[in-house]
N, C-alpha and C positions, 0 to 999 in steps of 0.2 A: 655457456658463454656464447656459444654459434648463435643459440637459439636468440639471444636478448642482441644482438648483433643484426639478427636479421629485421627484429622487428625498428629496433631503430634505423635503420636502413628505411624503412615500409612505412613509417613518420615522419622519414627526412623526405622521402620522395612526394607525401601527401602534403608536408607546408610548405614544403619549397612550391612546388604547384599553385597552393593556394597564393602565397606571397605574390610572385610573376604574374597569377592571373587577375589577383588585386589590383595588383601596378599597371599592369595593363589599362585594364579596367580604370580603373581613375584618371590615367593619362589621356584615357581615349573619351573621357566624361571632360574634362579640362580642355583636351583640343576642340573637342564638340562644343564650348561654350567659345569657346576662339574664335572658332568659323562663325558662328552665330553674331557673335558679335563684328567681326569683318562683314559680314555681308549688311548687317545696318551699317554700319557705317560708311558701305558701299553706296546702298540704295540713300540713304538721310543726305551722305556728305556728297554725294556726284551725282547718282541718276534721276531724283528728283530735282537740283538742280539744272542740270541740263536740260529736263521735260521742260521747265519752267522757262529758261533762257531761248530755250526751241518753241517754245510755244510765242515768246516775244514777240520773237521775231518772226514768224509764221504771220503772225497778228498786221504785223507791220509792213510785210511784203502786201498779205492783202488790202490793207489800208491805201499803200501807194496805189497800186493794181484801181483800185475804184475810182481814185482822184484823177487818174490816165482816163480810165473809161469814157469819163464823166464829161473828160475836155477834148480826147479824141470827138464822141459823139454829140458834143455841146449839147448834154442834155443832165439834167440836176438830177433822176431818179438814180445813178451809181451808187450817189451819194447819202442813200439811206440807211446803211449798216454804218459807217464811218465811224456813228458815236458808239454802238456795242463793243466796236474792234477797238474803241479808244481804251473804253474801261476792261475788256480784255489785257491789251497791250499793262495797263498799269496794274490789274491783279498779280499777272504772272511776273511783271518785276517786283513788284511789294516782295511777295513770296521769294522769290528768288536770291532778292539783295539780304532777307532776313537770315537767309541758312546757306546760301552759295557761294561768299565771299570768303577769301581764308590768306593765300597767299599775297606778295606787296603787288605784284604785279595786277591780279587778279582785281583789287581796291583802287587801282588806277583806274582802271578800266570800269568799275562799277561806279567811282564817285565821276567820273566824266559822263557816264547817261544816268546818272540820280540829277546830275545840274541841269543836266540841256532836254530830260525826259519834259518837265513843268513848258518848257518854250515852246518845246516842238509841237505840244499837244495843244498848247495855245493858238499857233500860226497854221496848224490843219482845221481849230476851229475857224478862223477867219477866211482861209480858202475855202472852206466847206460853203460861209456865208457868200463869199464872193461867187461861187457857183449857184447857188439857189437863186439868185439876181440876175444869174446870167449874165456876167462881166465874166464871160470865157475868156477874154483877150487878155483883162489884167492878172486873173487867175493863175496862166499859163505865165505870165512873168515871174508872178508871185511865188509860182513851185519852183521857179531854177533861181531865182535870186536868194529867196528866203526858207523854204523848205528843205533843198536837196544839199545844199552844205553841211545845214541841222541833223538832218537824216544820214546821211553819208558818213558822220562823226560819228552817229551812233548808230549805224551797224557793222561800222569797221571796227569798235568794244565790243558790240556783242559779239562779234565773229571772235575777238579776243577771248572775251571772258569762255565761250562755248570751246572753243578749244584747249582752254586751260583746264577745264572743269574732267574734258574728256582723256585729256592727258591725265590727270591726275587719279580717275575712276581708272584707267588701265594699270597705272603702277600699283595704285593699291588693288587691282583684282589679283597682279602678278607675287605683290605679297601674298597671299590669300593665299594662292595657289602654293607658293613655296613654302608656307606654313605648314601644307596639307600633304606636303611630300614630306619632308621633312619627317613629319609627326607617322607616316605611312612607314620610313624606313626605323623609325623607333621602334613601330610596333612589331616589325618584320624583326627586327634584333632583338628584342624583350622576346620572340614566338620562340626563336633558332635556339637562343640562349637556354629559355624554358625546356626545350626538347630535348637538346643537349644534355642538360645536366638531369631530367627524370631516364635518360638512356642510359646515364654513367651510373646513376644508382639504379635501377632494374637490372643493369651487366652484373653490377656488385653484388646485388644481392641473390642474383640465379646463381650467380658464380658461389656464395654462401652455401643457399639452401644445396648446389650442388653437391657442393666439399662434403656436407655433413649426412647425404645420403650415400655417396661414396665410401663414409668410414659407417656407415650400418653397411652396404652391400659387401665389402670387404670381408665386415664381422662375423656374418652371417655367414660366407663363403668357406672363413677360416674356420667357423665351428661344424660344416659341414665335412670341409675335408678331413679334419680330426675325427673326426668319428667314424668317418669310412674308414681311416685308416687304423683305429683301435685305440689311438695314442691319448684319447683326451682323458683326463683324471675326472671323475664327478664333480670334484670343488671346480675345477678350471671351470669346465663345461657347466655348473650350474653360474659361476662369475658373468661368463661371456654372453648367456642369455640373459642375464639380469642387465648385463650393460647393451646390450640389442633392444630391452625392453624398456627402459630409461632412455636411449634414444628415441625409441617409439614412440613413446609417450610424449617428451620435449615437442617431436616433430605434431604430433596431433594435437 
C-alpha cells in the first residue's frame, strides 16, 4: 500500500510539474505575441507617423529658412532646393495623413493642412518666381501678406497633430509596459505556486518512503533483539524475516 502510495506521489509530482511548466510556457509564448504585436503597433501607429509629421516639418522650416535667405541677400540662388523640399514636404504628409490620423482631434488638425497644404505650395511657387525676377520688394510683401498666415495655420497643426501622435505612442508604450509586468508577476506566481506544491509532495513522499523504512528498521531490530534474548519461536522468527524480505523487495 505504502509502496503504490509513493509512487503516485512521484507521478503527481512529475505532471503537476509538467502541467505549471506548460502553462507557463504557453502564457509566456501568448504574452510574447502581445509585446510583438504592441511594439507594431507602436512603431505602424506613432513612431512612423511622427518621423513623417517631423520630417514635414523639418522640410518646411527649411523651405522658409531659403525664401529668408534669398530676400535678406537679394539674390535668387537660395532658391534652388525649394522645389525638392516642396515635394519632400508633400511625400511625408501623403505618408503620414495615410497611417497617422486616428483620433477627432487629430483629423482636425490633418484636414486643415490637407486644404491649405495645395495653396501654400502654390504661393511659395509664385514667390519663388517673384524672386528669380528679382522683385525682392514685392516678394518680401508677398511672405508676410500671403505666405506667413498660410504657414503659420499650418505649423501650429502640425505642432498639434505631432503632439498628439507623441502623446499617444507614450500611452501605448506605458500599456506595453504594464502588460509586461503584469504577465512578469503571473509568471512569478505560476513559479512560487509550481515550487510550492512539488515541495509539498517531495515532504509527502520522504515522509512515506520514510515511515516504511522505519517499520523495516523497527523489524529488523525486533528480530534481532529476540534472538539475543532466546525468546524467538522458529515460525515467529522465520514470519518476521519473510515480512523484512517482502518489505525489501516492495522497497527495491
Amino acid at each position: 500500500m505504502m509502496i503504490r502510495d509513493i509512487k503516485w506521489q512521484l507521478l503527481a509530482l512529475i505532471v503537476i510539474n509538467f502541467l505549471v511548466g506548460s502553462i507557463i510556457g504557453g502564457l509566456g509564448y501568448i504574452k510574447l505575441k502581445e509585446s510583438d504585436a504592441g511594439l507594431h503597433q507602436v512603431l505602424d501607429s506613432n513612431l512612423i507617423p511622427i518621423t513623417q509629421i517631423a520630417d514635414f516639418r523639418r522640410n518646411d522650416t527649411m523651405l522658409n529658412e531659403y525664401l529668408l535667405s534669398a530676400l535678406l541677400d537679394n539674390d535668387p540662388t537660395p532658391t534652388a532646393p525649394i522645389g525638392e523640399l516642396q515635394r519632400n514636404m508633400t511625400r511625408a504628409w501623403r505618408v503620414y495623413y495615410a497611417s497617422g490620423v486616428s483620433s477627432r482631434a487629430e483629423v482636425e488638425s490633418a484636414d486643415r493642412i490637407a486644404a491649405l497644404l495645395p495653396d501654400y505650395m502654390k504661393l511659395v511657387d509664385q514667390m519663388v518666381l517673384l524672386i528669380e525676377n528679382r522683385r525682392f520688394e514685392e516678394a518680401k510683401v508677398f511672405l508676410h501678406q500671403r505666405i506667413q498666415p498660410v504657414r503659420t495655420s499650418i505649423k501650429e497643426s502640425s505642432e498639434k497633430l505631432y503632439a498628439a501622435n507623441e502623446s499617444q505612442s507614450q500611452r501605448i508604450s506605458k500599456e506595453l509596459s504594464s502588460s509586461i509586468d503584469a504577465s512578469l508577476v503571473v509568471f512569478a506566481g505560476f513559479a512560487i505556486a509550481c515550487i510550492g506544491i512539488s515541495l509539498f509532495i517531495a515532504i509527502l513522499t520522504f515522509r512515506t518512503i520514510w515511515s516504511y523504512l522505519s517499520q523495516i528498521h523497527r523489524l529488523a531490530n525486533d528480530i534481532s533483539r529476540n534472538r539475543l534474548k532466546g525468546e524467538q519461536q522458529v515460525g515467529d522468527e522465520i514470519a518476521q524475516v519473510d515480512r523484512l524480505l517482502a518489505l525489501a523487495r516492495e522497497i527495491r
